[in-house]
N, C-alpha and C positions, 0 to 999 in steps of 0.2 A: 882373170884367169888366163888372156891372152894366149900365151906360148903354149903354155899348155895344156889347152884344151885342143890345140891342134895336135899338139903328141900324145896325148891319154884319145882321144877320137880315133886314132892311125889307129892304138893298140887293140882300141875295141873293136873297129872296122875289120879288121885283122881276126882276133876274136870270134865275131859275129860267124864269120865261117865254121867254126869247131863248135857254134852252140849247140846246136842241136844234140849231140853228143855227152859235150861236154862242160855243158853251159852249168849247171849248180856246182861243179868244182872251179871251176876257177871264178864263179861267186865269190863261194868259200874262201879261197885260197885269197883272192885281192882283199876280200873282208876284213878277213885275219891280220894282214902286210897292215890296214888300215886302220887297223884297230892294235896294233902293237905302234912302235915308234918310228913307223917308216912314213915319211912325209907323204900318203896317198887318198886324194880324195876319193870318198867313198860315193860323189856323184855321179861319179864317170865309170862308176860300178854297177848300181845299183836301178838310176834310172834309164840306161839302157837296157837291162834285164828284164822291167815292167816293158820297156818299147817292145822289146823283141816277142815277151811273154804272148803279149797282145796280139802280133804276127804270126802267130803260133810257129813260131823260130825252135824253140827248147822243145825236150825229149818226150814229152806229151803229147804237144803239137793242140793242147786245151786250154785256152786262155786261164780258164781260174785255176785248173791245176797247176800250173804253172808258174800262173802266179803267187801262188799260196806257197810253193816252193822256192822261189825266189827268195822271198822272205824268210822261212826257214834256212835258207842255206847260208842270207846272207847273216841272218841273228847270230848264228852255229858259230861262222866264222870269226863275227866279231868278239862274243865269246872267250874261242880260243887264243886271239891275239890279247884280248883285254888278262885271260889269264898265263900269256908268255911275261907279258908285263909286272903282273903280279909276282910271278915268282922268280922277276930278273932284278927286281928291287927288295923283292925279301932274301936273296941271296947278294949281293953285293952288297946291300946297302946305301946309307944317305949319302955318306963323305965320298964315295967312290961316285957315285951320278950325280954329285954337285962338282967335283971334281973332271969328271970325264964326259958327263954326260950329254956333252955338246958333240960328240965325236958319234954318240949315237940317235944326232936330231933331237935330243933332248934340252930345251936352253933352259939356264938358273933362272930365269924368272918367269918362265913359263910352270917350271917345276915348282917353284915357292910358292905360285898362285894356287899352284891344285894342291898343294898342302893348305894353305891356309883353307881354301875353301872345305878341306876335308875336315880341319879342326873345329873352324868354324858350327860346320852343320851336319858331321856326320855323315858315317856310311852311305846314308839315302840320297849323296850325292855320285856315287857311282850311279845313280838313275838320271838325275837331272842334268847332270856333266855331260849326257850322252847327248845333249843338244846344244853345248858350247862349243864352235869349233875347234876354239884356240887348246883347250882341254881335256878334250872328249876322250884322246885315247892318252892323256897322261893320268888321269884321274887314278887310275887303276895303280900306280905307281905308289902314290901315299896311302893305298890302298893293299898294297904288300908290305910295304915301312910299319904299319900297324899292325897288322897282322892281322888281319880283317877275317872274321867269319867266312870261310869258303862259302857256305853255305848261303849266306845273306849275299855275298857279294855273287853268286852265281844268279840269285837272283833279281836282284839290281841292274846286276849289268845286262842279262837277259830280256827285262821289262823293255829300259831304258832303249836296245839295239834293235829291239824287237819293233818299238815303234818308227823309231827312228828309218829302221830299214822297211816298214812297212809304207812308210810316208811318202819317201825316195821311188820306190817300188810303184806307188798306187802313182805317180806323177809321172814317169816314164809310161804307162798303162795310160795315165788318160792324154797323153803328149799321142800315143799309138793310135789312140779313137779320133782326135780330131785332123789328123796329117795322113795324107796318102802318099807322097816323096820328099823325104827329106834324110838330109846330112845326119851321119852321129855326131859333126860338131855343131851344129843347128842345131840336135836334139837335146846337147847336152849342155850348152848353153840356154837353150828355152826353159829346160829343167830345173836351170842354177838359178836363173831370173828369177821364176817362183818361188823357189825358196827363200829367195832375199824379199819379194815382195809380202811374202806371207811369213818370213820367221818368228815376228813379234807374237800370233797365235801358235806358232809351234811350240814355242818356250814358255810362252804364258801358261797354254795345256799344262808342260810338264810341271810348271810349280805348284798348278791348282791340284794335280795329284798328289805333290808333294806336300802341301798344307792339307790336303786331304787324311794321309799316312799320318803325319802328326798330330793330327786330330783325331783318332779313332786308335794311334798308339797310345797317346795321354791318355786318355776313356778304358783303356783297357790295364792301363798301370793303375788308375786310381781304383779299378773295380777289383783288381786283385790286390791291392793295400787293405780294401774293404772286407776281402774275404778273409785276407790270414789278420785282420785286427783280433 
């Protein structure tokens, strides 16, 4: 991350002054940017929110309320960018964001992935996507191309962001319990560290959900085949 944890740390540091205030909006606000197609980690969002949460920094000034709003605000957000995305590919279309879509941080072979991946296995990948970096916030894309259930896909993506921002959240939060002075670019690098060291159970989690869904989806197709026989 280098460079830019020195300039996302500035932003935050910066930031961190107006949280108290106005710290679940611009949650939201960076969630959203991160979860549509603007090149923005959501680590340098997220678990400095659980740091500060923890400092009773935000407009509570209660560590768990705080916290628990952290996460709602930043779910809310990602959300709303996952459905700017949604409805910026069901209005343009494929040929125009394989065509252009490099102009909007979108590259053709990033984009082809999260089709395939969506052909491949289905809507229930707006949930699991939400833990690939490379994908997380294009998934939503072939997810407007098909015209995906609003509905299924609110909840999906909701599940998926929900954890995901709960994760980030609860890491900044326990970055805040064992550190008395430290940098937002030490905390946001300690932050990113864990994640890399632990992602193999982050992701694992999300699939055993996932074979979870598809197991108790199947059990419920076969018991209503049973009923209207």
């Amino acid at each position: 991350m280098g460079g830019d944890v020195n300039f996302w740390a500035a932003q935050i540091q910066y930031a961190a002054e107006y949280a108290h205030t106005w710290g679940y909006l611009f949650i939201f606000i960076f969630m959203a940017f991160e979860s549509s197609f603007l090149p923005f980690p959501s680590e340098v969002v997220l678990i400095p929110a659980g740091f500060i949460a923890y400092r009773g920094g935000l407009y509570f000034a209660s560590p768990g309320w705080d916290f628990t709003l952290c996460v709602v605000a930043g779910t809310a957000g990602s959300v709303a960018g996952a459905f700017f995305n949604y409805y910026f590919a069901l209005f343009l279309g494929r040929p125009f964001l394989y065509k252009y879509g490099k102009y909007f941080f979108i590259k053709p072979n990033i984009l082809e992935k999260s089709e395939e991946l969506f052909r491949e296995y289905g809507d229930m990948m707006t949930f699991v996507c939400r833990f690939l970096p490379a994908v997380r916030h294009l998934i939503s894309i072939p997810a407007g191309l098909s015209r995906m259930s609003k509905t299924r896909f609110t909840i999906f993506t909701a599940l998926g962001a929900g954890l995901w921002s709960l994760i980030l959240t609860a890491i900044g939060f326990y970055i805040g319990g064992i550190s008395k002075d430290m940098s937002y670019r030490d905390m946001v690098i300690q932050g990113t560290d864990l994640i890399v060291k632990n992602y193999i159970w982050f992701f694992s989690g999300a699939v055993v959900l996932f074979i979870i869904y598809i197991f108790i989806h199947l059990k419920i197709a076969k018991l209503s085949k049973q009923i209207n026989a």
